[in-house]
C-alpha positions as CSV (number, residue, x, y, z in Angstrom):
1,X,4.3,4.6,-4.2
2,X,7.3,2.5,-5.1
3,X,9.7,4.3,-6.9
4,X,9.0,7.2,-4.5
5,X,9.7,5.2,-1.0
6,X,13.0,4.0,-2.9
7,X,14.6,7.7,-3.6
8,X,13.3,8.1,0.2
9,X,15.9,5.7,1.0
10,X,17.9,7.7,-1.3
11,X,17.6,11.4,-0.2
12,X,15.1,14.0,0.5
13,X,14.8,15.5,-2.9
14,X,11.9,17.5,-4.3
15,X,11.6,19.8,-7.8
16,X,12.2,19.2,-11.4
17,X,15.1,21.0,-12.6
18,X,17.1,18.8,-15.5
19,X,20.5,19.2,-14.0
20,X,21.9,17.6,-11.5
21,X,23.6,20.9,-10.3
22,X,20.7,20.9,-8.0
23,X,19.7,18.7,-5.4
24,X,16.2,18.9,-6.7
25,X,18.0,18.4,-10.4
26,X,19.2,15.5,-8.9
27,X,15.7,14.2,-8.3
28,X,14.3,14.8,-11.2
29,X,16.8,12.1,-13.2
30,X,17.1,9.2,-10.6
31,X,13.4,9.5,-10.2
32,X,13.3,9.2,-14.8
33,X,16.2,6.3,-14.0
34,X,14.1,4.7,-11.3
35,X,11.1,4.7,-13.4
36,X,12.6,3.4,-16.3
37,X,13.6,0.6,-14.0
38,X,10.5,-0.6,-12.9
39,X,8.8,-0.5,-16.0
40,X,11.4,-2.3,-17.4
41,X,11.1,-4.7,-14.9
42,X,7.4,-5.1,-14.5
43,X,6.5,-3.2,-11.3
44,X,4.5,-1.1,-14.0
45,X,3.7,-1.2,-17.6
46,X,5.6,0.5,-20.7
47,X,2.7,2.6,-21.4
48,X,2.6,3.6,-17.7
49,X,6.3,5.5,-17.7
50,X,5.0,9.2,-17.7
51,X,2.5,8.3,-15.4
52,X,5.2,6.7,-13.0
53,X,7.3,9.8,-13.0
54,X,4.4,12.4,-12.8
55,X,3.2,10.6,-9.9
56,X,6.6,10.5,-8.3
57,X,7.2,14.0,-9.3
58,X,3.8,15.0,-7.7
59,X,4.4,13.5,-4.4
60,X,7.8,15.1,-4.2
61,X,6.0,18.8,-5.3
62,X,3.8,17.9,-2.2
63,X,6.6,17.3,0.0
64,X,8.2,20.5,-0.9
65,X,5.2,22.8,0.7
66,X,7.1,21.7,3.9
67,X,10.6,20.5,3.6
68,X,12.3,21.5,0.6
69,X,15.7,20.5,0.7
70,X,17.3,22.9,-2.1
71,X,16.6,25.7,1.0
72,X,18.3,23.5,3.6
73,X,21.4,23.3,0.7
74,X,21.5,27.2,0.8
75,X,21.1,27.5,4.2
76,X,24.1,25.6,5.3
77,X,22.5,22.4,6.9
78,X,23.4,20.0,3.9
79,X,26.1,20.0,1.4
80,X,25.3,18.7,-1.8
81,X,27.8,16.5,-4.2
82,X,27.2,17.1,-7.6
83,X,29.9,14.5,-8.6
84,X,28.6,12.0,-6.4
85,X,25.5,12.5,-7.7
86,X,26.4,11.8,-11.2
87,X,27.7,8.3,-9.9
88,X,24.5,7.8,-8.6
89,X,22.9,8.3,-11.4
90,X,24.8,6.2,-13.7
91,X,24.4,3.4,-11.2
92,X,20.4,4.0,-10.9
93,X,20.4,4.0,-14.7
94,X,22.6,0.1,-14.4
95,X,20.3,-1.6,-12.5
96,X,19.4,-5.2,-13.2
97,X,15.9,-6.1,-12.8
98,X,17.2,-9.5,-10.3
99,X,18.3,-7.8,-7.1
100,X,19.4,-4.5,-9.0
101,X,18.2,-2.4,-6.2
102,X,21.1,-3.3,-4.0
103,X,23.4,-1.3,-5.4
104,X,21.4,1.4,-3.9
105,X,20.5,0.3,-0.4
106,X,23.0,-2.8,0.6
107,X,26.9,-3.2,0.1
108,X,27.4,-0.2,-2.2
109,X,28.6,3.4,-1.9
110,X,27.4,4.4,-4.8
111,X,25.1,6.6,-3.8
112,X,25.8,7.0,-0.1
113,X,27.5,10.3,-0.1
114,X,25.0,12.9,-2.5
115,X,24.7,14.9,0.6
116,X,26.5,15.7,3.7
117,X,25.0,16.5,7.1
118,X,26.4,19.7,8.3
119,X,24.5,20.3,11.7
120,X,26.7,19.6,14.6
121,X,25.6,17.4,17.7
122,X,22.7,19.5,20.1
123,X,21.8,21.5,16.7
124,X,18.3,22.1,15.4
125,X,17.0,20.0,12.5
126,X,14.1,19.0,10.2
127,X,15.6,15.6,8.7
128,X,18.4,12.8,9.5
129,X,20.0,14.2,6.4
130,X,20.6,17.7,8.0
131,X,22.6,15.8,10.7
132,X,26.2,15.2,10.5
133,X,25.8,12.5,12.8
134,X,22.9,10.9,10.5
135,X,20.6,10.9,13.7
136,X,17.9,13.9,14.3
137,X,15.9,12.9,17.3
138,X,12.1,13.9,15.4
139,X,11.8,11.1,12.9
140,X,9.4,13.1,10.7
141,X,10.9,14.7,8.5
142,X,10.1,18.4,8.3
143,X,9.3,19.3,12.1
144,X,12.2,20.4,14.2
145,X,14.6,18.2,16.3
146,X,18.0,18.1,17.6
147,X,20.9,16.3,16.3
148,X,22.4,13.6,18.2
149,X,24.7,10.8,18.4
150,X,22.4,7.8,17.4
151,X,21.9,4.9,19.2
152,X,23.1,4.9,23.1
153,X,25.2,8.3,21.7
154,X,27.4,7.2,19.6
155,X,27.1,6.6,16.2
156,X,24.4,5.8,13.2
157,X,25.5,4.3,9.8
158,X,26.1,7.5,8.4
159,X,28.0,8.9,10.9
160,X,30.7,6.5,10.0
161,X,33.4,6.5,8.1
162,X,33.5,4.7,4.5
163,X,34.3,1.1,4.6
164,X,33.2,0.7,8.3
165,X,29.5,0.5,9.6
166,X,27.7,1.5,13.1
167,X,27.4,-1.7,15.3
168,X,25.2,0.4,17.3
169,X,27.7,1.0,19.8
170,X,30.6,2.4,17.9
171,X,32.0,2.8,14.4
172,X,33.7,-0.9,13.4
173,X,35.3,-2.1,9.9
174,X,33.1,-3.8,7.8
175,X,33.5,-7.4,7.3
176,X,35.5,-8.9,4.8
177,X,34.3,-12.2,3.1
178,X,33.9,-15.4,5.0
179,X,33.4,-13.2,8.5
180,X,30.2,-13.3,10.6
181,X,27.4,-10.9,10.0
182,X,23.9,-11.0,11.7
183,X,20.9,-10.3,9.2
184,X,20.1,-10.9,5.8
185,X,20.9,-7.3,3.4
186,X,22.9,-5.8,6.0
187,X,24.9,-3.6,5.3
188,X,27.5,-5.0,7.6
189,X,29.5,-6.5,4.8
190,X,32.4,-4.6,2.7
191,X,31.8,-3.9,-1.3
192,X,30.3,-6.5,-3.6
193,X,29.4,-9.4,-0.8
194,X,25.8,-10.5,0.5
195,X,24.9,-11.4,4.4
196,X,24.1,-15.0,3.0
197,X,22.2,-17.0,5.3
198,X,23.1,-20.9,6.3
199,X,20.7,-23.5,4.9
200,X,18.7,-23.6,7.9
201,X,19.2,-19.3,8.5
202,X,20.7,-20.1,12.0
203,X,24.2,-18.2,10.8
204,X,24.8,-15.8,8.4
205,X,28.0,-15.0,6.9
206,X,29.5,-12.6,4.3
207,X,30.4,-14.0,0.7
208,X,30.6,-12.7,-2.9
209,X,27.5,-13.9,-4.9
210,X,27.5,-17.2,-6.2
211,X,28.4,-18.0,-9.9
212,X,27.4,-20.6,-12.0
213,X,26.7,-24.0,-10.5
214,X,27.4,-23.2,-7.0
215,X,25.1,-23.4,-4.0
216,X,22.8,-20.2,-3.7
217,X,19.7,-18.9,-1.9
218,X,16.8,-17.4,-4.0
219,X,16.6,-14.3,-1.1
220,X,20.3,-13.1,-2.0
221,X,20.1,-14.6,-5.8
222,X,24.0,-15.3,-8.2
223,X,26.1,-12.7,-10.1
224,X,24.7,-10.7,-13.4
225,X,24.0,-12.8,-16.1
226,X,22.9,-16.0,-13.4
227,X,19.2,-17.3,-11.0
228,X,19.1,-19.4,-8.5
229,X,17.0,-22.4,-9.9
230,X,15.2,-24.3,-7.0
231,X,12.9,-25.5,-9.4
232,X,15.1,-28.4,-10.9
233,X,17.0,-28.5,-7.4
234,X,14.4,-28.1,-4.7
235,X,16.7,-29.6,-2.5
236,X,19.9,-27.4,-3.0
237,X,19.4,-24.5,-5.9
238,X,22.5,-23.5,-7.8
239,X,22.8,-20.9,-9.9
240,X,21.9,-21.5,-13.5
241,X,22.1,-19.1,-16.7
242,X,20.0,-17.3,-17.6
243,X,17.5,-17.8,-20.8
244,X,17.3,-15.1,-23.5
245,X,14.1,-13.8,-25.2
246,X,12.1,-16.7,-26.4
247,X,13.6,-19.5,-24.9
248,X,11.7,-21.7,-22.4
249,X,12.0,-21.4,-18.5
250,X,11.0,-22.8,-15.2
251,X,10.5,-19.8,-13.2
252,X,9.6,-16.4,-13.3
253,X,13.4,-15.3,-13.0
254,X,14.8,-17.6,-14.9
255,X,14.8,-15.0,-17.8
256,X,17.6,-12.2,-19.0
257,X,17.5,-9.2,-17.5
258,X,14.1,-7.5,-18.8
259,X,12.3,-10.5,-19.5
260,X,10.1,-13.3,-17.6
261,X,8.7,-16.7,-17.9
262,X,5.2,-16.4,-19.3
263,X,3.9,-19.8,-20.0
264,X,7.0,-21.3,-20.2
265,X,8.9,-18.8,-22.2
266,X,10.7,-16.0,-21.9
267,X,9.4,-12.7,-23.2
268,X,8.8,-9.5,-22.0
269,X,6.4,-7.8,-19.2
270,X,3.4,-7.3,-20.8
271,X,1.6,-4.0,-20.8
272,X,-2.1,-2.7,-20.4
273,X,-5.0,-4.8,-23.3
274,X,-2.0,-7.3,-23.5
275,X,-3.3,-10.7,-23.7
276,X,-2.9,-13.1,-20.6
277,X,-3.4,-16.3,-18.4
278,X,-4.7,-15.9,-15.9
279,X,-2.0,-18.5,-12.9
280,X,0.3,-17.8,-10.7
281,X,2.2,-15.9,-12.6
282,X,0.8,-13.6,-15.8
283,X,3.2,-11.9,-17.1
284,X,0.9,-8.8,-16.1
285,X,2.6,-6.0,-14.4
286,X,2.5,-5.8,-10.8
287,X,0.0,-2.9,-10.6
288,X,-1.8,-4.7,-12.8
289,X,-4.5,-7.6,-12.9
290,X,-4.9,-10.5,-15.3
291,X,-9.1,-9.7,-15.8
292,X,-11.1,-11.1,-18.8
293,X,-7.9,-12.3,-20.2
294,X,-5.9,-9.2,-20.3
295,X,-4.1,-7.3,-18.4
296,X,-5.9,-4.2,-16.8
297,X,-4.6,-1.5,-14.7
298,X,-6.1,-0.6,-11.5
299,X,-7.2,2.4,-11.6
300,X,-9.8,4.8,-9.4
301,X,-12.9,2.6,-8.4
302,X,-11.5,-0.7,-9.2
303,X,-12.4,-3.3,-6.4
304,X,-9.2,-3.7,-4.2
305,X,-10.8,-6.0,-1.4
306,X,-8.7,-9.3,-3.4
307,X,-5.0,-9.5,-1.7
308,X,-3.6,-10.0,-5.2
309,X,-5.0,-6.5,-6.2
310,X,-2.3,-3.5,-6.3
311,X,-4.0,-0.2,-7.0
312,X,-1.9,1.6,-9.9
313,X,-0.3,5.2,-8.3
314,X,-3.2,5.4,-5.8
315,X,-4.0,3.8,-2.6
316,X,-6.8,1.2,-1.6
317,X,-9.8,2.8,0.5
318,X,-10.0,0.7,3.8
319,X,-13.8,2.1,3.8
320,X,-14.9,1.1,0.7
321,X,-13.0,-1.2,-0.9
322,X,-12.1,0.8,-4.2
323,X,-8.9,2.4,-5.1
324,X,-8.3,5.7,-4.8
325,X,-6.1,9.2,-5.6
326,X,-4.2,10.0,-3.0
327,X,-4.7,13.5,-1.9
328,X,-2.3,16.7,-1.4
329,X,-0.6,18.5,1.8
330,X,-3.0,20.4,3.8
331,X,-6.7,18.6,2.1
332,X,-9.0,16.8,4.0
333,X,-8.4,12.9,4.6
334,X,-10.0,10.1,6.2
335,X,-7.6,8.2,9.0
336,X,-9.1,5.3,8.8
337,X,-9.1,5.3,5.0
338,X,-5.5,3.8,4.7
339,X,-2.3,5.5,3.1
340,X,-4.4,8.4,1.6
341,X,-1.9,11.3,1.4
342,X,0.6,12.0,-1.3
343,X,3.8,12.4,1.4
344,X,2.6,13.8,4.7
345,X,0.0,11.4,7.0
346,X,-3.3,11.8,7.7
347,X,-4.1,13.2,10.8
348,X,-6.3,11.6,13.3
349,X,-7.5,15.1,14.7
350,X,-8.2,17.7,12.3
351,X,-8.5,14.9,9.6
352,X,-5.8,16.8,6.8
353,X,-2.7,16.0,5.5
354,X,-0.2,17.2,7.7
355,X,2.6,16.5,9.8
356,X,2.5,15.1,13.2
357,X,5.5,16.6,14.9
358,X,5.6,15.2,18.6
């Protein structure tokens, strides 16, 4: 599920609670701001909203039956920041649909300190989070580890102080615009710049995003309000404005922020019966399929065997081609069936939902 592997970047949050005074309160509004986001910006339709959030809620309820982190709050392995939450929230609830998700995962604070580690090195613990070092040595979350220094002993990215990042070696300062960093959405960069790649992605280098009419790449994209057109420059795209509601465009991004090029103008995603072409590009959501000439989710039983076919808040059976609900902590599974459980994994031996602690 989408929305849900992106608060898994986020935190490991779980409960409904409407406050954020909560870590699970927390959860309950970035998951609402999250799903707001991707209806908004097509990853589901309008009329799918409550769906998204019960299925993100339900996969978090199902996480809870065996790491629940509200306990490891009142137990003293994590501190939780309610103002630092807040800020998270208002920055889930301002993101754009072109690259809006960075603000969360790449060259942003805002929502890096919503909880502290407060296990020491050598202590026992069920998550990364729990760690003050950022490192627990079981990957999988929920069965017991011991915190340690990351990699080669030394540090992890959240280990380190703000405004510097783990090189893997040792903590460092992150690099200030024009300076050398080594992969694309890195985190290596200070505030507000992009690891931007040469044209040939043989160097890469920290800059602010591009504005109007300079050079850009479509991976990294411009600043608000801008899209890098390689459609009327193949050669070298520049970043071009973008074009409000019923306006024509040349590309699916070409549009303001909420909107997309359907046929050569701008309007918004389309939602579930809505009308639609099928090319390259429907204006369909992405759970969705252009079938018939409308746009139809994917639901339980619907074929999934086509590569353009995303199953809507299920999974696609590997065994029989048809999508599927995913299924709860502790029921029976099939491991060769695909992603079939809500949060844990399938396991190959007693074929349930469960962890697999090594």
């Amino acid at each position: 599920m989408r929305a849900r592997r992106l608060l898994c970047c986020l935190l490991l949050l779980a409960g409904c609670p409407s406050s954020t005074s909560t870590p699970s309160g927390f959860y309950d509004q970035a998951v609402g701001g999250l799903c707001q986001y991707l209806t908004r910006c097509g990853a589901y339709g309008n009329s799918e909203l409550d769906q998204c959030k019960s299925a993100e809620s339900a996969a978090f309820s199902d996480e809870q039956k065996y790491y629940n982190i509200d306990d490891a709050v009142n137990q003293g392995r994590i501190k939780y920041n309610q103002d630092e939450a807040n800020k998270c929230i208002d920055a889930v609830n301002a993101l754009h649909c072109n690259g809006g998700l960075g603000i969360l995962t790449n060259g942003s604070s805002a929502c890096d300190n919503v909880v502290v580690g407060l296990v020491p090195m050598g202590g026992t613990c069920y998550s990364s989070s729990e760690c003050a070092s950022g490192d627990c040595s079981n990957s999988t979350t929920g069965c017991a580890g011991t915190c340690q220094g990351g990699t080669n002993n030394t540090c992890t990215s959240k280990s380190c102080a703000s405004g510097s990042y783990c090189n893997g070696f040792a903590c460092v300062p992150k690099v200030a615009s024009g300076g050398t960093c080594t992969s694309l959405f890195s985190t290596q960069c200070q505030d507000n710049l992009v690891c931007t790649p040469s044209a040939s992605y043989s160097s890469y280098t920290c800059l602010p995003l591009p504005g109007s009419g300079q050079p850009c790449s479509p991976l990294t994209g411009c600043t608000d309000g801008l899209y890098c057109d390689g459609t009327t420059h193949p050669a070298s795209p520049v970043c071009a404005a973008q074009a409000d509601n019923g306006s024509s465009c040349i590309q699916s991004n070409a549009c303001k922020d909420g909107f997309v090029c359907i046929s050569g103008t701008c309007a918004a995603f389309l939602d579930a019966g809505s009308k639609c072409t099928p090319s390259n590009f429907t204006g369909c959501p992405s759970d969705m399929t252009c079938a018939n000439g409308v746009c139809k989710t994917n639901g339980v039983g619907t074929d999934c065997t086509g590569s353009q076919v995303s199953c809507s808040f299920g999974y696609c059976d590997q065994t029989t081609g048809r999508c599927a609900e995913k299924v709860g902590y502790g029921e029976k599974c099939n491991p060769l069936a695909g992603s079939s459980c809500l949060s844990a994994s399938c396991n190959t031996q007693t074929d349930t939902c469960s962890l697999q602690c090594q």
